[in-house]
Backbone as CSV, one residue per row, in Angstrom:
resi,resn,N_x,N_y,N_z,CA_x,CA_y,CA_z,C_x,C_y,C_z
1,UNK,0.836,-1.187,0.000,0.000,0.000,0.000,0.877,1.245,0.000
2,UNK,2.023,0.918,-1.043,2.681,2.098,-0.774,1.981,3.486,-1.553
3,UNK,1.314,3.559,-1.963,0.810,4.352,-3.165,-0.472,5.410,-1.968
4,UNK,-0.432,4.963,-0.784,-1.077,5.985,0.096,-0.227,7.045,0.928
5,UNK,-0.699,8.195,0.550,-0.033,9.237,1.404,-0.895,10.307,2.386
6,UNK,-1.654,9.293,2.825,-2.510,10.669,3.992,-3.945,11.455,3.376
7,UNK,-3.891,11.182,2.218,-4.760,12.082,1.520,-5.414,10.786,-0.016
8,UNK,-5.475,10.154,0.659,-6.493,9.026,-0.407,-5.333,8.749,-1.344
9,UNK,-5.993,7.774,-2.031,-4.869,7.082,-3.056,-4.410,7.709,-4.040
10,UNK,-3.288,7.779,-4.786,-2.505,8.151,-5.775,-1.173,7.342,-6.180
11,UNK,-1.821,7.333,-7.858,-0.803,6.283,-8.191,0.741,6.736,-8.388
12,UNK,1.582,6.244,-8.469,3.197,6.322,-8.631,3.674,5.545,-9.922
13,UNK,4.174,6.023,-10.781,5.139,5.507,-11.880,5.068,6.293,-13.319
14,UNK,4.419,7.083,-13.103,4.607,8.189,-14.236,3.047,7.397,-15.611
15,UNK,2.050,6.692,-14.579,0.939,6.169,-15.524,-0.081,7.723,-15.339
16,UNK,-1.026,7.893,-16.509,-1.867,8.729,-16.114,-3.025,8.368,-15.055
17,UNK,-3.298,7.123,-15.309,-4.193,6.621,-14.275,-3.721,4.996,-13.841
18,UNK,-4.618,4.731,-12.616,-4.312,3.058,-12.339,-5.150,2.750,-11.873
19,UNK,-4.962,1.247,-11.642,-6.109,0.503,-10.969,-5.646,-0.462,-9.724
20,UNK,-6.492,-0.408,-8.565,-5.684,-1.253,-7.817,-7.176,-2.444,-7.094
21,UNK,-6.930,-3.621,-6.958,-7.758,-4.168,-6.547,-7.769,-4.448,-5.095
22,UNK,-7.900,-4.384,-4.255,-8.119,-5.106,-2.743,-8.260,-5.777,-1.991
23,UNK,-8.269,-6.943,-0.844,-7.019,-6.989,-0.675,-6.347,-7.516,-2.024
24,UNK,-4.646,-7.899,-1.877,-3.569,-8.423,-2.851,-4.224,-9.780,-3.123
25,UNK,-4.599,-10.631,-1.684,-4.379,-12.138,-1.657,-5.883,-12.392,-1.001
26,UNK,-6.836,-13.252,-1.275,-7.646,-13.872,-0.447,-7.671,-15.340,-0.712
27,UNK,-8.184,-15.762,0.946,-8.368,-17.417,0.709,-10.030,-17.578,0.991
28,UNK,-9.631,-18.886,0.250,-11.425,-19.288,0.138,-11.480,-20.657,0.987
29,UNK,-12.433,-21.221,1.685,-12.380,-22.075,2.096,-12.957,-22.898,1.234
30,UNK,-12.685,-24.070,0.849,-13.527,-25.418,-0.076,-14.954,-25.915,0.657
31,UNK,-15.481,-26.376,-0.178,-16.989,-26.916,0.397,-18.046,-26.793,-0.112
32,UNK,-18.137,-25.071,-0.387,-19.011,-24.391,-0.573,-19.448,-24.619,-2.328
33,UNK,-20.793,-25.067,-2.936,-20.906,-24.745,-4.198,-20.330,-24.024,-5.093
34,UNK,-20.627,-22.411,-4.548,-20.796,-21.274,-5.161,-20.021,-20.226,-3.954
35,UNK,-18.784,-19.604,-3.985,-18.065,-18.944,-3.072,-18.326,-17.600,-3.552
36,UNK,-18.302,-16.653,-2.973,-18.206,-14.942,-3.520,-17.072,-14.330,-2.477
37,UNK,-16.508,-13.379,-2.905,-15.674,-12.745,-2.821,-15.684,-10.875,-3.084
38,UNK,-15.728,-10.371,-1.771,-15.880,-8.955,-2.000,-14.754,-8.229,-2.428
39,UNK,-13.948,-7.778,-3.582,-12.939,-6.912,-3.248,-13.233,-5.270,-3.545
40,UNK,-12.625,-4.848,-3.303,-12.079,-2.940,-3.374,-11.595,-2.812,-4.519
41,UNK,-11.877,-1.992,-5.481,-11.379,-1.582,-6.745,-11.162,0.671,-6.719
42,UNK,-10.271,0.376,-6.752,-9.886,2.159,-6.742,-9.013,2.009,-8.380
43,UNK,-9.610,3.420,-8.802,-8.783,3.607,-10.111,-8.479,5.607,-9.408
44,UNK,-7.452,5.893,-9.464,-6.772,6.994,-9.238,-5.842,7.344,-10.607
45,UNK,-6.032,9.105,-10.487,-5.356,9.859,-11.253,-4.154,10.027,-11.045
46,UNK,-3.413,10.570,-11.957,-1.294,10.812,-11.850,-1.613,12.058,-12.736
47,UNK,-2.818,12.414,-13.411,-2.471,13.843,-13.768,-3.051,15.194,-12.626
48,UNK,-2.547,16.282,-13.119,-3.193,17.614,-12.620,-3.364,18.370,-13.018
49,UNK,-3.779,18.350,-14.689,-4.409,19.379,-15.425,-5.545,19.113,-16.002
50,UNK,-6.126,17.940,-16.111,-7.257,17.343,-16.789,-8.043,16.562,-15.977
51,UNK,-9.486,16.142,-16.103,-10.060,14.856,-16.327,-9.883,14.066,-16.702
52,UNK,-10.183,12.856,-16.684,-10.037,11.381,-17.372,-10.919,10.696,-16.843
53,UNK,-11.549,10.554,-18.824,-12.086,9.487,-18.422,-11.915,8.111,-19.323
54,UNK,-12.591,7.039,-19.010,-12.368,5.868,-19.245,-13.141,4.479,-18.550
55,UNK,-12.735,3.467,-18.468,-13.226,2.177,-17.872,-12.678,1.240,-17.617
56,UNK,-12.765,0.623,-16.439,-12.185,-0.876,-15.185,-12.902,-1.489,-16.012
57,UNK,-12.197,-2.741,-16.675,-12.647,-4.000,-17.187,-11.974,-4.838,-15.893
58,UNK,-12.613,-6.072,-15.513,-12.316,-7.200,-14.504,-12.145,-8.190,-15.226
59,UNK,-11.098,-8.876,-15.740,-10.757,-10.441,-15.829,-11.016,-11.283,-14.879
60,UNK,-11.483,-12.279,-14.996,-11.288,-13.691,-14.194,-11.078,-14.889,-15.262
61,UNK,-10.343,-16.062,-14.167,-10.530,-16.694,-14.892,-11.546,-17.612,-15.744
62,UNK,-11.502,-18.737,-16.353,-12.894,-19.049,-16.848,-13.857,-19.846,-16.001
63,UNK,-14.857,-19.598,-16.060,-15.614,-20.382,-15.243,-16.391,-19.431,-14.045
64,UNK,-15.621,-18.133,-14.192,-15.778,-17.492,-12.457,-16.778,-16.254,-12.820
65,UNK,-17.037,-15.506,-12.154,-18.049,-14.641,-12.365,-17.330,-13.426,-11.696
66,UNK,-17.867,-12.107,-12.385,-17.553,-10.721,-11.277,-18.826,-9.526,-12.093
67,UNK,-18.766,-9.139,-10.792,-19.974,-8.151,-10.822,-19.950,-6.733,-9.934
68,UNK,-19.782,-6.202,-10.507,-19.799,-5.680,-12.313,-18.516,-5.856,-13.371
69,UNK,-18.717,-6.189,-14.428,-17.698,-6.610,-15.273,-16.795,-4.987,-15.819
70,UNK,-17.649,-4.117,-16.003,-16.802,-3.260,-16.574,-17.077,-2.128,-15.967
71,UNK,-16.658,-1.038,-15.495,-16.753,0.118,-14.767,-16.336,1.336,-15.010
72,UNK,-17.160,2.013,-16.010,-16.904,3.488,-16.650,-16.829,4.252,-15.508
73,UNK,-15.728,5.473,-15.473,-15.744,6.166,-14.496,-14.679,7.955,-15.176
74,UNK,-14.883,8.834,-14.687,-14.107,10.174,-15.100,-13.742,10.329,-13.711
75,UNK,-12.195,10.522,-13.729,-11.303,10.771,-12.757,-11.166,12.583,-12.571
76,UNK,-11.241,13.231,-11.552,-10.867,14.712,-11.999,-9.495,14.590,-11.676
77,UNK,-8.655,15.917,-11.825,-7.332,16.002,-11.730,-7.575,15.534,-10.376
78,UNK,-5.796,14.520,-9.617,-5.520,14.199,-8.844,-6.666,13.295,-8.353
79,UNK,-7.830,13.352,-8.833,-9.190,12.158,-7.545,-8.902,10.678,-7.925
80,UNK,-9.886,10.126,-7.064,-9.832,8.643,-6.938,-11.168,8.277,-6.948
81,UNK,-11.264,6.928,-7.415,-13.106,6.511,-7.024,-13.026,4.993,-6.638
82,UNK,-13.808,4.619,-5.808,-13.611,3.417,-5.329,-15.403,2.867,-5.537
83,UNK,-15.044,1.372,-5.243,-16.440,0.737,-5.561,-15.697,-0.591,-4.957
84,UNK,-16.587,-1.542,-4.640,-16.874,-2.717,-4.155,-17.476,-3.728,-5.707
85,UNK,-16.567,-4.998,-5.983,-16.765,-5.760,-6.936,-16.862,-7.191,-6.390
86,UNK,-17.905,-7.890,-6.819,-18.165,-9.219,-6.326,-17.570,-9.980,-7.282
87,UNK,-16.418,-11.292,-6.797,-16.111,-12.419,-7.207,-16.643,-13.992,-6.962
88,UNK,-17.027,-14.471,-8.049,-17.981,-15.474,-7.553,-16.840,-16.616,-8.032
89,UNK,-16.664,-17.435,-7.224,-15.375,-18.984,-7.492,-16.329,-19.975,-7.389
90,UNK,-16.296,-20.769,-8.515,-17.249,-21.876,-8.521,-16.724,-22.889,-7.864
91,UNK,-17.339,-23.982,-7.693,-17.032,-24.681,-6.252,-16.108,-26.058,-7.064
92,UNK,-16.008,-25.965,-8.382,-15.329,-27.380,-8.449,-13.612,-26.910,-8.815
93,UNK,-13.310,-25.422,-8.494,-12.112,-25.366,-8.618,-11.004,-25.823,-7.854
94,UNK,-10.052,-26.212,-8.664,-8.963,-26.766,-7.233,-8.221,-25.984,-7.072
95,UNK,-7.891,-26.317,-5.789,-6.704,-25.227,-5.134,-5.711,-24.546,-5.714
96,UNK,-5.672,-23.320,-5.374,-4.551,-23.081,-6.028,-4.778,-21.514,-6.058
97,UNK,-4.017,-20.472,-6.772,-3.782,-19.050,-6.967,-4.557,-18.724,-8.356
98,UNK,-5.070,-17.999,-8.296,-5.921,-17.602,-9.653,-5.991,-15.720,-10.071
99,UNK,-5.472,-15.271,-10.674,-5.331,-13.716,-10.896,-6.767,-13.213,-11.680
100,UNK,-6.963,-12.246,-10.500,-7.983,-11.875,-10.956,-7.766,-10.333,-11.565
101,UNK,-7.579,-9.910,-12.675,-6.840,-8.074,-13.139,-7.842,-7.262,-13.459
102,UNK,-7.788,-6.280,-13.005,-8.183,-5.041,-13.403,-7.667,-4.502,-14.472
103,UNK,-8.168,-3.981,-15.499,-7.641,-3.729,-16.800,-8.035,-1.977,-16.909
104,UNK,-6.968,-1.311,-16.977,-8.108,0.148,-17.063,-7.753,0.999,-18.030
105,UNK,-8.324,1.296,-18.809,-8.383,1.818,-20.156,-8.483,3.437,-20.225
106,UNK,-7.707,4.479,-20.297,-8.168,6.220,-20.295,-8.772,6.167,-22.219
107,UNK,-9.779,6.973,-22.285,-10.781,7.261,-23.532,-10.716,8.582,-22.922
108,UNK,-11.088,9.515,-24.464,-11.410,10.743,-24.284,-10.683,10.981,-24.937
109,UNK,-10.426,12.785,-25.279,-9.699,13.983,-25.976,-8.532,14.504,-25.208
110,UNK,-8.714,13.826,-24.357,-7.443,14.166,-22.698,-6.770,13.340,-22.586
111,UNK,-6.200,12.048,-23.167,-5.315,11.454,-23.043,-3.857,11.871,-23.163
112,UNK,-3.481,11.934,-21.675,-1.628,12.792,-21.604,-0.916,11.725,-22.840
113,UNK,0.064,12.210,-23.293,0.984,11.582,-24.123,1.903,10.838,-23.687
């Protein structure tokens, strides 16, 4: 969580915008049919002369579900927006690590160079 400084999130590496999902790591316990999974999705600005806007696409892998799949949003200079995304793990998966990405796309007439 290095990307927090006292004053809500902001990304670091010279991107105009990012995406970060929440927590890094969760475990699921086995058993269950149908498992869900709440995470945190923040997409934050790196500029300070413009808006941006654009959209959070969610990958999973196959078989799995997330809701909402894609998430249009306009960033103002420096803001952040956060939302809550449901992951659904179907129950005949086996163990193991599975990446779930945030994909985030800037659209518009404001795209920094």
């Amino acid at each position: 969580r290095y990307w927090l400084h006292n004053r809500g999130p902001a990304p670091l590496g010279g991107l105009p915008a990012v995406a970060h999902l929440h927590p890094q790591r969760v475990s699921v316990d086995a058993g269950a049919d149908l498992r869900e999974v709440t995470l945190r999705l923040t997409a934050a600005s790196d500029c300070t002369d413009v808006a941006l806007a654009g959209a959070v696409e969610l990958v999973c892998p196959d078989g799995w579900s997330v809701a909402p799949v894609k998430l249009p949003f306009t960033l103002e200079a420096g803001g952040h927006r956060e939302t809550d995304v449901v992951v659904g793990i179907p129950g005949g998966a086996s163990p193991g690590r599975y990446p779930v990405r945030a994909q985030l796309r800037v659209t518009g007439p404001d795209v920094p160079g």
